[in-house]
N, C-alpha and C positions, 0 to 999 in steps of 0.2 A: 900393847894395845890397851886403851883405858877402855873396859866394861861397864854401864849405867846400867843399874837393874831399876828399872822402875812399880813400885809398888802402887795400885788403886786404891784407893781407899773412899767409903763412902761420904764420909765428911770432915770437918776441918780436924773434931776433938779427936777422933780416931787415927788421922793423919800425926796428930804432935803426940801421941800414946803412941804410934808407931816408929816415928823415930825417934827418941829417947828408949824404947824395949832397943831395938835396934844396935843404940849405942851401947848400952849395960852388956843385950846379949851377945853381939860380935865382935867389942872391942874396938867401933869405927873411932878413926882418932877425934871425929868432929861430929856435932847434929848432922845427919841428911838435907838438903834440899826439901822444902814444904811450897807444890805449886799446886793454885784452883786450878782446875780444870773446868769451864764451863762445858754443858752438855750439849750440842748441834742444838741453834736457834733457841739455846733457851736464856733469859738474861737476869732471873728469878736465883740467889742466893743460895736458896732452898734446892736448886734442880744443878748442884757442881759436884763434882767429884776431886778428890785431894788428891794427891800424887804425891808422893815421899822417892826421891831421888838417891839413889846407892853409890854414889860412884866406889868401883871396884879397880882401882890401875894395877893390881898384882893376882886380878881373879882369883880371889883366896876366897870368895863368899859361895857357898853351896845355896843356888838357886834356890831347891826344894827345900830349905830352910827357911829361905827369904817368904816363900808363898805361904809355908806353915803358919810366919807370923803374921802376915798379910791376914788370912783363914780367919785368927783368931779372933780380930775385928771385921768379920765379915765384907774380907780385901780380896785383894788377888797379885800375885805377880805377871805383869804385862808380859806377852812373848816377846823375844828380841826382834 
């Protein structure tokens, strides 16, 4: 079963400092996925949210780790 964790993040800089920490700290063999996320009805640049994508195919990433880094750019790890 392939696992995506997906990471929130508040904006784009934060999103590409998340996945690059990401890659150094878990050894992913490639960058993550970097998607806007625009916010309901809003179409304003300023009002998106970034998303940094984990694919996980051998669930070897300890979630609570994932959110930690998420945390330290004022992120979150999305529930499954």
């Amino acid at each position: 079963m392939n696992v995506r964790h997906v990471l929130v993040l508040p904006d784009r800089d934060a999103a590409e400092e998340v996945a690059q920490e990401a890659v150094d700290r878990f050894g992913l063999p490639e960058e993550p996925q970097l998607v806007r996320d625009a916010l309901a009805g809003e179409d304003d640049a300023e009002d998106a949210q970034w998303l940094v994508v984990v694919e996980d195919p051998r669930e070897r990433f300890d979630p609570t780790a994932l959110d930690d880094l998420a945390a330290e750019y004022e992120g979150w790890l999305e529930a499954p």
